[in-house]
PDBQT receptor file of N, H, CA, C and O in Angstrom, charges set to zero:
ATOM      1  N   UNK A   1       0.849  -1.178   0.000  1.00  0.00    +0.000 N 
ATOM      2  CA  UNK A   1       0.000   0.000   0.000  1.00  0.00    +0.000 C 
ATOM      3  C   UNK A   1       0.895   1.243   0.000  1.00  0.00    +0.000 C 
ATOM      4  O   UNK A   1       1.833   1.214   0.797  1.00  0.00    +0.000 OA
ATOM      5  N   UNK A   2       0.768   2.213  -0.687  1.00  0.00    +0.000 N 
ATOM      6  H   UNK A   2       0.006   2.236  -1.334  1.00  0.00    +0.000 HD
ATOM      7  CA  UNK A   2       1.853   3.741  -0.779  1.00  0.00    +0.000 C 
ATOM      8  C   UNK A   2       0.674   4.722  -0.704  1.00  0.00    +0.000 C 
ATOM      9  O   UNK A   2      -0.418   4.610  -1.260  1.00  0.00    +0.000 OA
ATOM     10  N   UNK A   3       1.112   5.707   0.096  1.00  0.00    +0.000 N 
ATOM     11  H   UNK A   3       1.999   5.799   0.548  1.00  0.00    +0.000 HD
ATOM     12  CA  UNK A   3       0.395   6.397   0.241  1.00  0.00    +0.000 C 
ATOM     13  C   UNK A   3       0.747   7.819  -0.821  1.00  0.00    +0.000 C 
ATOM     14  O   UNK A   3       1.848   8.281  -1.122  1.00  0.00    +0.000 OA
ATOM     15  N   UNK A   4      -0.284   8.162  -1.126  1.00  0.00    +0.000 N 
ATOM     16  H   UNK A   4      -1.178   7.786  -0.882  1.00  0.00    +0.000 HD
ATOM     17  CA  UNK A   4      -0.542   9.130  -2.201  1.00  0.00    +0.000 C 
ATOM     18  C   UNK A   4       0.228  10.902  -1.954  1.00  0.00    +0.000 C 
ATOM     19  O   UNK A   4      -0.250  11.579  -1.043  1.00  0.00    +0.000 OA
ATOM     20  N   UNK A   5       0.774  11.187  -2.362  1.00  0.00    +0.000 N 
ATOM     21  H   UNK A   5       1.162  10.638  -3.102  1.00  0.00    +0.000 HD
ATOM     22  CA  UNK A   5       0.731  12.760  -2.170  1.00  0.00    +0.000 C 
ATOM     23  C   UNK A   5       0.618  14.241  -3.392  1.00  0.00    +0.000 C 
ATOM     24  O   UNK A   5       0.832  14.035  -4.586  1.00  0.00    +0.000 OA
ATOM     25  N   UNK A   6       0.317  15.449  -2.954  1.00  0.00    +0.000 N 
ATOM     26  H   UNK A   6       0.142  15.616  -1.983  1.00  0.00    +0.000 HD
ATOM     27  CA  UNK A   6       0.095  16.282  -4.076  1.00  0.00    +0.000 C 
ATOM     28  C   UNK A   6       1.184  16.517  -3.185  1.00  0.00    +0.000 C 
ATOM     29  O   UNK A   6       1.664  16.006  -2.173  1.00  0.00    +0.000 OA
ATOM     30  N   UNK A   7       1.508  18.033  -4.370  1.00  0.00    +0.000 N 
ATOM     31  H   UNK A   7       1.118  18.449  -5.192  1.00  0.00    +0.000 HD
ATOM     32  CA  UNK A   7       2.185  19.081  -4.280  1.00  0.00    +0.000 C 
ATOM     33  C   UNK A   7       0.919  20.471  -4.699  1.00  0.00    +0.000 C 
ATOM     34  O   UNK A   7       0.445  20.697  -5.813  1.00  0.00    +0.000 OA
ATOM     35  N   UNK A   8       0.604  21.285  -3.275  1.00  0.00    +0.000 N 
ATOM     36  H   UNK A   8       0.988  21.101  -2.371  1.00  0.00    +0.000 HD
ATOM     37  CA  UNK A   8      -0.061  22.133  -3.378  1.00  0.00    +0.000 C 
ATOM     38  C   UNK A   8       0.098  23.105  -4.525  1.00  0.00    +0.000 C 
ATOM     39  O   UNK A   8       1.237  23.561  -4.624  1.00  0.00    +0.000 OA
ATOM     40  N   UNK A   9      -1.012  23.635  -5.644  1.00  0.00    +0.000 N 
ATOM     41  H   UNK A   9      -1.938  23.265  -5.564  1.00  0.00    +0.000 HD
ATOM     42  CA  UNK A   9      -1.165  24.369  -6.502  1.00  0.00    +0.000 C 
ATOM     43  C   UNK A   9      -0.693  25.739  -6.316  1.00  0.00    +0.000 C 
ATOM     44  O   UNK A   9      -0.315  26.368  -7.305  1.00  0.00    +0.000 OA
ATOM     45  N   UNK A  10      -0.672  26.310  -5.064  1.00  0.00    +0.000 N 
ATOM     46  H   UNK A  10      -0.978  25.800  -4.260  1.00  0.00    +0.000 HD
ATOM     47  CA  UNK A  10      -0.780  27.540  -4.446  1.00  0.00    +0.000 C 
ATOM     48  C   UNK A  10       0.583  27.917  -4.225  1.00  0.00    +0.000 C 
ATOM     49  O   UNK A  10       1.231  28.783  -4.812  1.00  0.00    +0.000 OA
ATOM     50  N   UNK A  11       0.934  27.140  -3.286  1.00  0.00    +0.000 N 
ATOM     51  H   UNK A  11       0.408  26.436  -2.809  1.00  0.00    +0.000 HD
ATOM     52  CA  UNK A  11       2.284  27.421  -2.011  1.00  0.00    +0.000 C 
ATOM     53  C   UNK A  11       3.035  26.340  -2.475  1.00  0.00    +0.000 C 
ATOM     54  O   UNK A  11       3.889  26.132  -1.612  1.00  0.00    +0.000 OA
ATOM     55  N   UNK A  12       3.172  25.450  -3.498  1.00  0.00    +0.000 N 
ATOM     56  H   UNK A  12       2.479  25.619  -4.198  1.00  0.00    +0.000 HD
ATOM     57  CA  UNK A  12       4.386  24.051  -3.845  1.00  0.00    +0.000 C 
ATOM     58  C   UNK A  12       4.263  23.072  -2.600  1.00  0.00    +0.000 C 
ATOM     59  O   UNK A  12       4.343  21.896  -2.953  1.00  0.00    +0.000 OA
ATOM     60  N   UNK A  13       4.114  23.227  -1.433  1.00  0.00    +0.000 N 
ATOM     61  H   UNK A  13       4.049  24.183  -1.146  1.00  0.00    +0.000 HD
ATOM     62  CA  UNK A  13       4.132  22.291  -0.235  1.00  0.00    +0.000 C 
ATOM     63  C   UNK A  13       3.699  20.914  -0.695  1.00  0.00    +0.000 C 
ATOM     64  O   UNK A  13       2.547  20.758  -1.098  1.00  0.00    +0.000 OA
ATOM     65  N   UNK A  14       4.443  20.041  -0.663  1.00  0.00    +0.000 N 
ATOM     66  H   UNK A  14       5.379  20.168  -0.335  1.00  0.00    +0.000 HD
ATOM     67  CA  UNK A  14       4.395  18.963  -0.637  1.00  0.00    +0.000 C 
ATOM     68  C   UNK A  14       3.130  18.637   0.629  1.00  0.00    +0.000 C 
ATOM     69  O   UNK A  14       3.137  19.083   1.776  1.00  0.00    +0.000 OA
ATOM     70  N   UNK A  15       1.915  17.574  -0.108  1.00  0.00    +0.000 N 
ATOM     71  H   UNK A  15       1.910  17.212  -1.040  1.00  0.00    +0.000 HD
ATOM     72  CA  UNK A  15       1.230  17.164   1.998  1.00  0.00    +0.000 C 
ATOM     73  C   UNK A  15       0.425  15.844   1.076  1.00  0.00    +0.000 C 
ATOM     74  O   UNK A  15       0.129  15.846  -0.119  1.00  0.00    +0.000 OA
ATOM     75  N   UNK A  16       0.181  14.626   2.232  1.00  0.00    +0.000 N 
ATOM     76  H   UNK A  16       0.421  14.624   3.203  1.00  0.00    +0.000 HD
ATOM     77  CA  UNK A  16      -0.494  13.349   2.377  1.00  0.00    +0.000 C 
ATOM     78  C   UNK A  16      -1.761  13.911   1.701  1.00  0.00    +0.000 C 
ATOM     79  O   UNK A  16      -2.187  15.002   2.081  1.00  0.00    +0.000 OA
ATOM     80  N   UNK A  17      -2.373  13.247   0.747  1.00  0.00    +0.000 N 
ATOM     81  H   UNK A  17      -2.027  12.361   0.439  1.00  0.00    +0.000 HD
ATOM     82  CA  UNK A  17      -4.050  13.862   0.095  1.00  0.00    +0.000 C 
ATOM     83  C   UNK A  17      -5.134  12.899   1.208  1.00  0.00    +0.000 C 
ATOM     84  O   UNK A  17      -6.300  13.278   1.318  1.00  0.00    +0.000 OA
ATOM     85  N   UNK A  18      -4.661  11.676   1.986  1.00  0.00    +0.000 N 
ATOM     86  H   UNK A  18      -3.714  11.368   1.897  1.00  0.00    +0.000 HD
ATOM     87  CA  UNK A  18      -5.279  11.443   2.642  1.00  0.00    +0.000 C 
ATOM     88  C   UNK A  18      -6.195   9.882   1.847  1.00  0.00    +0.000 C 
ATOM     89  O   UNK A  18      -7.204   9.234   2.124  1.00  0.00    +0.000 OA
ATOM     90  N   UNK A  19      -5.333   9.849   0.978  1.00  0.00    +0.000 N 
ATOM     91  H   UNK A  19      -4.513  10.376   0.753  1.00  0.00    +0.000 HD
ATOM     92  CA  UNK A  19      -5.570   8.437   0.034  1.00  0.00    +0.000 C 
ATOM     93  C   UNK A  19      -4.353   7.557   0.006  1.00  0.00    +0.000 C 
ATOM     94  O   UNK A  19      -3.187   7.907  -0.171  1.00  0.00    +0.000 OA
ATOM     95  N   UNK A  20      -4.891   6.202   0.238  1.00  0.00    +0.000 N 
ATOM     96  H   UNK A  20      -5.839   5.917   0.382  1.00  0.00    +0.000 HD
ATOM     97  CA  UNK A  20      -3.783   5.544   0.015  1.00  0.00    +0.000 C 
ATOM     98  C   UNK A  20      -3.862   4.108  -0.832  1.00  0.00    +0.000 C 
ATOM     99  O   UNK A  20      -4.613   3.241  -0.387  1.00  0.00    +0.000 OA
ATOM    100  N   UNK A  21      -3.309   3.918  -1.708  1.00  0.00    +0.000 N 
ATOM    101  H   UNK A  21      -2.698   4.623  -2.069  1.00  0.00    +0.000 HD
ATOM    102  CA  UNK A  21      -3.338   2.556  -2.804  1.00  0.00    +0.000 C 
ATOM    103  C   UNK A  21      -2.305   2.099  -2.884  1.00  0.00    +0.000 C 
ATOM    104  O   UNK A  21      -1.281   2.685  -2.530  1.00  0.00    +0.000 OA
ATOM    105  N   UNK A  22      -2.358   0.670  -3.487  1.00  0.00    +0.000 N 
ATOM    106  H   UNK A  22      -3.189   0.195  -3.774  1.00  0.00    +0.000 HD
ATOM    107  CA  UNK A  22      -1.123   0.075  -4.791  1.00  0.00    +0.000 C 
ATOM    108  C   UNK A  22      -1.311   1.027  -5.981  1.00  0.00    +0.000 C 
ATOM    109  O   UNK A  22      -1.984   2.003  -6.313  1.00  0.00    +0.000 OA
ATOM    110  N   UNK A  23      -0.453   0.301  -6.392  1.00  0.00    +0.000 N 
ATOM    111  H   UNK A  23       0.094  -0.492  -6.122  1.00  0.00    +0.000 HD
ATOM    112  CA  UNK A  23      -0.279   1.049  -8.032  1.00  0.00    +0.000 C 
ATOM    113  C   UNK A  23      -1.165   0.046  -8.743  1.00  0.00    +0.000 C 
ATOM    114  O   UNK A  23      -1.390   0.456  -9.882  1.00  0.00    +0.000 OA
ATOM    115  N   UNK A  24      -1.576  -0.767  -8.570  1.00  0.00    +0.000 N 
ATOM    116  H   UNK A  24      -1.394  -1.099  -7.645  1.00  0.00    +0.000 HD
ATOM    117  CA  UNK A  24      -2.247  -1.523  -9.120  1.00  0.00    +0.000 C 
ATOM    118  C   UNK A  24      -4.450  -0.864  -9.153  1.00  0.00    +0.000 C 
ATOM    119  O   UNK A  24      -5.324  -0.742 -10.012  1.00  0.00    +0.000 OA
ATOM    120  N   UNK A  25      -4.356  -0.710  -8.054  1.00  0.00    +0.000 N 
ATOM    121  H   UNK A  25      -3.647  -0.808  -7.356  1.00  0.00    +0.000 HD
ATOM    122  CA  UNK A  25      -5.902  -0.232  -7.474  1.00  0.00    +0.000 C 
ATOM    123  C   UNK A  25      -5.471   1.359  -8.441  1.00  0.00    +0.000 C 
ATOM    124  O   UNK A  25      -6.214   2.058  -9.129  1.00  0.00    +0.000 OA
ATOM    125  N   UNK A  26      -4.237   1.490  -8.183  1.00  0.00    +0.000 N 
ATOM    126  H   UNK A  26      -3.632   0.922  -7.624  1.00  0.00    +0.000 HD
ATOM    127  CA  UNK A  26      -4.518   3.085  -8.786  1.00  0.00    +0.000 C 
ATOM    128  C   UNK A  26      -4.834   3.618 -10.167  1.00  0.00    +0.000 C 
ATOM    129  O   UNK A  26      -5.615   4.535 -10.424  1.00  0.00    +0.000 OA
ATOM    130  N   UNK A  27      -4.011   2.809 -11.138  1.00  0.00    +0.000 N 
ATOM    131  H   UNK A  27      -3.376   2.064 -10.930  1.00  0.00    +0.000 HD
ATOM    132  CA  UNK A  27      -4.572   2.388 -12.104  1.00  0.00    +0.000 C 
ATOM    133  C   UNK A  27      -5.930   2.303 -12.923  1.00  0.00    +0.000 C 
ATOM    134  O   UNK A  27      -6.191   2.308 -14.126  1.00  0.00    +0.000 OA
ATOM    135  N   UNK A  28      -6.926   2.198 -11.386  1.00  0.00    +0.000 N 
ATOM    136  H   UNK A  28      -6.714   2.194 -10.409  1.00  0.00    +0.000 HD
ATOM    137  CA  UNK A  28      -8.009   1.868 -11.750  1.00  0.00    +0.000 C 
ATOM    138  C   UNK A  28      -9.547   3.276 -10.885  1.00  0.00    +0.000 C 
ATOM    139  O   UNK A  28     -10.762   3.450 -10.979  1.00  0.00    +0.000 OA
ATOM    140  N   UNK A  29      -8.245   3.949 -10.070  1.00  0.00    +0.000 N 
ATOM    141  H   UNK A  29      -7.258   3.807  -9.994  1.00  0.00    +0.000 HD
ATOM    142  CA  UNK A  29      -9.204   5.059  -9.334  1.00  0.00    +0.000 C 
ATOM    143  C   UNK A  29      -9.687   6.051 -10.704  1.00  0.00    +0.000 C 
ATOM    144  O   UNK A  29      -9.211   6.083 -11.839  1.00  0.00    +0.000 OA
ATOM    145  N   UNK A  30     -10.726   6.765 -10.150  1.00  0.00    +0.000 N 
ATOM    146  H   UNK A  30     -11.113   6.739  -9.228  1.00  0.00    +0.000 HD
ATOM    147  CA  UNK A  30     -11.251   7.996 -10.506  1.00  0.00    +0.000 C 
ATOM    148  C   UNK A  30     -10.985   8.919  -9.869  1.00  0.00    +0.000 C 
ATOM    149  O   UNK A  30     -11.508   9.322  -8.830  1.00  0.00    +0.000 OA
ATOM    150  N   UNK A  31      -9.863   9.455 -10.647  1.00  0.00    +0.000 N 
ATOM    151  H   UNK A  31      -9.438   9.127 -11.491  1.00  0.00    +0.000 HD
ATOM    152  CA  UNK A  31      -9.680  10.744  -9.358  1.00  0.00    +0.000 C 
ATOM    153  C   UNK A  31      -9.625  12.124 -10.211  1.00  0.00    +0.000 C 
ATOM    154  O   UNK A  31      -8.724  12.460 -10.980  1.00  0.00    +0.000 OA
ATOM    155  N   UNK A  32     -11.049  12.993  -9.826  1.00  0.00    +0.000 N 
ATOM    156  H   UNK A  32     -11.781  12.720  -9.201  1.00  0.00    +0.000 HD
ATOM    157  CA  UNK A  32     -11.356  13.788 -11.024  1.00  0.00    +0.000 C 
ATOM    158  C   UNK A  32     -12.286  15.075 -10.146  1.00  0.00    +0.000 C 
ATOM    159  O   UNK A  32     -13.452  15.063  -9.751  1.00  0.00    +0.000 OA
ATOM    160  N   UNK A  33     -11.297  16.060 -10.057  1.00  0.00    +0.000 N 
ATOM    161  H   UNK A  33     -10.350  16.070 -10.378  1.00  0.00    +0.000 HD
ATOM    162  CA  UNK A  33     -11.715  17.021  -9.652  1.00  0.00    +0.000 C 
ATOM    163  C   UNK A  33     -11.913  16.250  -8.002  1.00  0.00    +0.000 C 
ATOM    164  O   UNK A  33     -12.876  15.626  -7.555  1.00  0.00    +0.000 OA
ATOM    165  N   UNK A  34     -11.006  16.483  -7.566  1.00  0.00    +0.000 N 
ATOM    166  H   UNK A  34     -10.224  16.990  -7.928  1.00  0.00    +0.000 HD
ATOM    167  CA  UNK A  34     -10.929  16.389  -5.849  1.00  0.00    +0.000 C 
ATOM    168  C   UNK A  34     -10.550  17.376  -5.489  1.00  0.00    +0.000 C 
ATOM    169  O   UNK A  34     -10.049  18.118  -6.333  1.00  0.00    +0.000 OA
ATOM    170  N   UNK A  35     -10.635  17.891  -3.852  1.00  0.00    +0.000 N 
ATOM    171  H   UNK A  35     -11.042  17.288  -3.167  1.00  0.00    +0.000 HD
ATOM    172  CA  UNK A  35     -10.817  19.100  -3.518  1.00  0.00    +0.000 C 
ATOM    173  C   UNK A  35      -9.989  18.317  -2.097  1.00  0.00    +0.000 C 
ATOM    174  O   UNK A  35     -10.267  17.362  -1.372  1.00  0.00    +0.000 OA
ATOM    175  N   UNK A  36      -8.974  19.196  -2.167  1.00  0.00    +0.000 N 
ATOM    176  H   UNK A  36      -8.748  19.972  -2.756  1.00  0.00    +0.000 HD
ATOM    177  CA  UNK A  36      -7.815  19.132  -1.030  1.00  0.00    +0.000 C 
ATOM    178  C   UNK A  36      -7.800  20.212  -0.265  1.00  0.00    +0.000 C 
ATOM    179  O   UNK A  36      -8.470  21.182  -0.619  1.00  0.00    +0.000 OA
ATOM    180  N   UNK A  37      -7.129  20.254   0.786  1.00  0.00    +0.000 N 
ATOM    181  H   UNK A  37      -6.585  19.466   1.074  1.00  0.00    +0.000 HD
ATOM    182  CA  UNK A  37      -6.613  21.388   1.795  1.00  0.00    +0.000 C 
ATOM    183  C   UNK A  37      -5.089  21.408   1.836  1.00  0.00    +0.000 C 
ATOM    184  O   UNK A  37      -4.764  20.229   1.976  1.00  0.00    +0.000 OA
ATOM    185  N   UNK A  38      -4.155  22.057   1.791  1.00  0.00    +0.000 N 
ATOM    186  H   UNK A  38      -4.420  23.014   1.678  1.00  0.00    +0.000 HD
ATOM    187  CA  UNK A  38      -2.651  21.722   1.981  1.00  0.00    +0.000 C 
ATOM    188  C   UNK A  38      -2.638  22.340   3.645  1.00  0.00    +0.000 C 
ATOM    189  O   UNK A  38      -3.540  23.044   4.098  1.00  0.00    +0.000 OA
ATOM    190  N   UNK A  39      -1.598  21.970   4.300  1.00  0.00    +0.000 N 
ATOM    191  H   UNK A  39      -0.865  21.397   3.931  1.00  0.00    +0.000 HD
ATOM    192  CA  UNK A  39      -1.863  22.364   5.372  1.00  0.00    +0.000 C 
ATOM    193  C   UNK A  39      -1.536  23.715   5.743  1.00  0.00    +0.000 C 
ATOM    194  O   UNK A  39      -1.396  24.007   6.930  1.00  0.00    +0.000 OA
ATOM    195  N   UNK A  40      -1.361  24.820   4.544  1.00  0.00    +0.000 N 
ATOM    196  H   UNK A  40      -1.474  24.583   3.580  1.00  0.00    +0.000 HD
ATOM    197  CA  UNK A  40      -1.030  26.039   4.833  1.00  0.00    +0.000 C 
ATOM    198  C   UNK A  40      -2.448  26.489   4.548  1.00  0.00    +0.000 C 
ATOM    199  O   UNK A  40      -2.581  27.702   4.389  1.00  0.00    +0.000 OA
ATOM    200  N   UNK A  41      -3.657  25.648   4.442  1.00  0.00    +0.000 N 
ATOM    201  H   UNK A  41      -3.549  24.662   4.571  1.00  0.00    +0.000 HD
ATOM    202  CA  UNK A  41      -4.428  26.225   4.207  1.00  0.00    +0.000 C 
ATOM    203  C   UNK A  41      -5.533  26.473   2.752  1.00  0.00    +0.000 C 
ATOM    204  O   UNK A  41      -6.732  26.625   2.518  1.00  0.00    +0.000 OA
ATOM    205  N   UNK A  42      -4.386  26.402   2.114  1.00  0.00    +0.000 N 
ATOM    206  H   UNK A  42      -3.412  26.278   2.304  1.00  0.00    +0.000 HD
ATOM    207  CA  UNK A  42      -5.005  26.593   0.444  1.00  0.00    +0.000 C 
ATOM    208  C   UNK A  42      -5.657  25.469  -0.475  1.00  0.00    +0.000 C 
ATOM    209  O   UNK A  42      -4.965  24.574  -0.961  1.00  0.00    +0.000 OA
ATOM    210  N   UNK A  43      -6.763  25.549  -0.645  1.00  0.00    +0.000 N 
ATOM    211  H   UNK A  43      -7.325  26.277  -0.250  1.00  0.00    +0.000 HD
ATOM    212  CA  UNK A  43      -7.866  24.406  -1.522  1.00  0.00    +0.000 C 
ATOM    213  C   UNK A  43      -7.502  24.548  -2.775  1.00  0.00    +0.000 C 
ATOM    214  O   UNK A  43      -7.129  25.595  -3.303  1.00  0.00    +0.000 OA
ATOM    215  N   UNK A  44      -7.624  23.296  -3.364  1.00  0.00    +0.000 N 
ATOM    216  H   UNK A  44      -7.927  22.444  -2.936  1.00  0.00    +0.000 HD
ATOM    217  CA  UNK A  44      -7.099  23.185  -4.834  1.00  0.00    +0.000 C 
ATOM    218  C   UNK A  44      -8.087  21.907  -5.146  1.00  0.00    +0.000 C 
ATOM    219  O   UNK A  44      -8.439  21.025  -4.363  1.00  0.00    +0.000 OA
ATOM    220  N   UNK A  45      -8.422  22.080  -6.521  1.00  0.00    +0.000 N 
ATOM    221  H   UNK A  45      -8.137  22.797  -7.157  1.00  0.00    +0.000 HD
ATOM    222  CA  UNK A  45      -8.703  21.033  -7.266  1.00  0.00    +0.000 C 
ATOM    223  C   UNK A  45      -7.694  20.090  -7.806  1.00  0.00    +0.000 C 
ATOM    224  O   UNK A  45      -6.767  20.699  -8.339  1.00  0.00    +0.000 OA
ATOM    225  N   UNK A  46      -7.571  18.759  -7.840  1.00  0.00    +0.000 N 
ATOM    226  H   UNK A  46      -8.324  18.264  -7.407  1.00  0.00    +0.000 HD
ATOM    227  CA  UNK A  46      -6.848  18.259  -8.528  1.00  0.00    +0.000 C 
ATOM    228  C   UNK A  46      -7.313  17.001  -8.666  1.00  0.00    +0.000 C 
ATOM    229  O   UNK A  46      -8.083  16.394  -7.922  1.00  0.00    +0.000 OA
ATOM    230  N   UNK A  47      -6.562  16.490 -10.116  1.00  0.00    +0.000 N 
ATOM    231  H   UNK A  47      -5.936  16.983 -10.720  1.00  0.00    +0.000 HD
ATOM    232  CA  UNK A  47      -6.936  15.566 -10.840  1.00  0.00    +0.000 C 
ATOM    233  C   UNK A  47      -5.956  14.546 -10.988  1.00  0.00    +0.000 C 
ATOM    234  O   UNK A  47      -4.819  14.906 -10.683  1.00  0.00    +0.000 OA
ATOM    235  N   UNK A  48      -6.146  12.825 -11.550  1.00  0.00    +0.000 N 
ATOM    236  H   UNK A  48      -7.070  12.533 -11.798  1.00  0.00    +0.000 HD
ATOM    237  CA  UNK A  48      -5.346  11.824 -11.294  1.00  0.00    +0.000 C 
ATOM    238  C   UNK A  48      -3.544  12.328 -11.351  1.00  0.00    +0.000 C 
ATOM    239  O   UNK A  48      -2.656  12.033 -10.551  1.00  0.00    +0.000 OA
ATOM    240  N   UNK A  49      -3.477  13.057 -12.435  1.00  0.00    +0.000 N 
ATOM    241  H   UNK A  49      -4.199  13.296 -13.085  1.00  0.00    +0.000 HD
ATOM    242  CA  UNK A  49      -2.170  13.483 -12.858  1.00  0.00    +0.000 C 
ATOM    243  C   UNK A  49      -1.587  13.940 -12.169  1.00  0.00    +0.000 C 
ATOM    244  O   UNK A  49      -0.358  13.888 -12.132  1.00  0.00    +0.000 OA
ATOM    245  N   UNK A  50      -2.539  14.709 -11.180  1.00  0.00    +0.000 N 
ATOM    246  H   UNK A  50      -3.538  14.751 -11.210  1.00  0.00    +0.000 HD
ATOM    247  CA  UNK A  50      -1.567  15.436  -9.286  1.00  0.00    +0.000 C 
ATOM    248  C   UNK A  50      -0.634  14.500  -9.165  1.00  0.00    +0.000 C 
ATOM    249  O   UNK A  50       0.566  14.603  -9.418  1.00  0.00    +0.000 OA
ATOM    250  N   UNK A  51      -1.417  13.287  -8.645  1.00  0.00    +0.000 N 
ATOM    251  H   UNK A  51      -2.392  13.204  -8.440  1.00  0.00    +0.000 HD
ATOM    252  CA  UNK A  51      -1.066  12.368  -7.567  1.00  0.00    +0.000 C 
ATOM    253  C   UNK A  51       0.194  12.064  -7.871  1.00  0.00    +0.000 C 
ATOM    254  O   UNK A  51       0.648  12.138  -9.013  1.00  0.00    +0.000 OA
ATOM    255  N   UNK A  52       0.812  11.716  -6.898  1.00  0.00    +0.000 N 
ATOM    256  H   UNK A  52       0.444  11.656  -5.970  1.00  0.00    +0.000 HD
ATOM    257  CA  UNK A  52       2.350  10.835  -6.675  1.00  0.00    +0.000 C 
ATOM    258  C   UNK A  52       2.666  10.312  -5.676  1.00  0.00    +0.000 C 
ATOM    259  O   UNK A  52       2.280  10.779  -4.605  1.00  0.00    +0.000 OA
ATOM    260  N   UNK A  53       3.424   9.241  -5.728  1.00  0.00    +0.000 N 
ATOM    261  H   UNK A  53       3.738   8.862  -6.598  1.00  0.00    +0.000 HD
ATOM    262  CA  UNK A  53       3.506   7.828  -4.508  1.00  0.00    +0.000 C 
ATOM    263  C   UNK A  53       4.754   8.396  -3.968  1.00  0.00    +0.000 C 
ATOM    264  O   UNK A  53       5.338   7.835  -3.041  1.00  0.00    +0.000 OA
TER     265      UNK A  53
């Protein structure tokens, strides 16, 4: 299991999105227009292409 992370749109901060998969399950998520918090605060939309293990 690896847990998922963005890099905030706003501020670059790397933070946990609070999802966690294989690469295998991931492959297979919908991840389309999700709505994050980074922990400085700032909401962002983001889509499968955010993500990184």
């Amino acid at each position: 299991m690896a847990i998922l992370y963005l890099k905030c749109k706003t501020c670059g901060v790397r933070f946990y999105s609070g999802i966690a998969s294989d690469i295998k399950n991931f492959n297979t998520l919908s991840l389309i227009n999700k709505t994050h918090q980074c922990p400085k605060g700032h909401v962002n939309v983001y889509n499968k292409i955010d993500y990184s293990f």
